[in-house]
C-alpha positions in Angstrom: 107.2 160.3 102.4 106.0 156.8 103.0 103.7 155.9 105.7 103.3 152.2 107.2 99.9 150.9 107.7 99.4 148.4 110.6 98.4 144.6 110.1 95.1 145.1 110.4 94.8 147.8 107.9 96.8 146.3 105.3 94.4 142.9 105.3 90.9 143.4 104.5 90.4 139.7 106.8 91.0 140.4 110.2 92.3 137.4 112.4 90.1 136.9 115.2 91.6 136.9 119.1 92.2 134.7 121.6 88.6 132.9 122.3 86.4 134.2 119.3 86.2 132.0 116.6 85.4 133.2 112.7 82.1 133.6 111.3 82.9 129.9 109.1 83.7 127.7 112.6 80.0 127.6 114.2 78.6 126.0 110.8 82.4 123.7 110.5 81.0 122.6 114.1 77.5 122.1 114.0 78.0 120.0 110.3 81.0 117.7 112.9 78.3 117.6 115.5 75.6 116.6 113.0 77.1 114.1 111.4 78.6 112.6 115.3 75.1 112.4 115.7 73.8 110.7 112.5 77.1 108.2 113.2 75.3 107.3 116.8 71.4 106.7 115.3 73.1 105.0 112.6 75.0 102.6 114.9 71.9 102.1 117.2 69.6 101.3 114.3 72.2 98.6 113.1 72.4 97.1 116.8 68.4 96.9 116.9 68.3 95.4 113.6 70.9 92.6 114.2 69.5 92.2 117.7 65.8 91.2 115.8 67.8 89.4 113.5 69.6 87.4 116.3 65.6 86.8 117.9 64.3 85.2 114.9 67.0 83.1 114.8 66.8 82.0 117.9 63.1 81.6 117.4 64.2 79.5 113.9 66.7 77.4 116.4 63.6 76.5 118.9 60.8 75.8 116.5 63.7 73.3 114.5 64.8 71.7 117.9 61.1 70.7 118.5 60.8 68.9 115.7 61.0 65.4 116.0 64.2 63.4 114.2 61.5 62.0 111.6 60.2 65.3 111.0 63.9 67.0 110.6 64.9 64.3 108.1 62.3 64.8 106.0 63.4 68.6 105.8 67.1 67.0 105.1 68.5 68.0 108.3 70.3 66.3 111.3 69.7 68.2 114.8 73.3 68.3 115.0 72.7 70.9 111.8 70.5 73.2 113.4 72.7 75.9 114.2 74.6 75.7 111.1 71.3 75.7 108.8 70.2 78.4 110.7 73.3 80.7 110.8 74.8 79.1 107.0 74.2 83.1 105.6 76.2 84.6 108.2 79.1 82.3 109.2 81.0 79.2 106.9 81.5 76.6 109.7 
């Protein structure tokens, strides 16, 4: 005589039902979440950085508009050439 064994009995794994999750998801979620959240301190950090960046150049920009032409020359630069002095690492103009 042969007897039939459900699903459940015939697979050691059971699958879970609707609205539990298996024991693996929490961790797959809270490593997603973690690394969401590394993603946003890591963007902020950039922004602050190239925002301090941007405020020493600016600074750079002021203390070379200052100068007198005379003063400017002797540094082998035109006022017209400020900005592109300043900025020559991060743009080609």
């Amino acid at each position: 005589m042969m007897t039939y064994q459900t699903a459940s009995e015939h697979f050691a794994a059971r699958i879970p039902a609707r609205g539990q999750s298996i024991s693996t998801a929490p961790f797959l979620n809270a490593r997603a979440g973690l690394a969401q959240i590394t993603g946003l301190f890591s963007a902020i950090g950039d922004y602050l950085i190239k925002m301090s960046e941007a405020s020493a150049r600016v600074k750079t920009i002021e203390a070379l508009h200052a100068k007198s032409d005379g003063e400017l020359a002797q540094m082998g630069l035109k006022r017209e050439d400020i900005a592109r002095h300043v900025f020559k690492d991060m743009y080609y103009i």
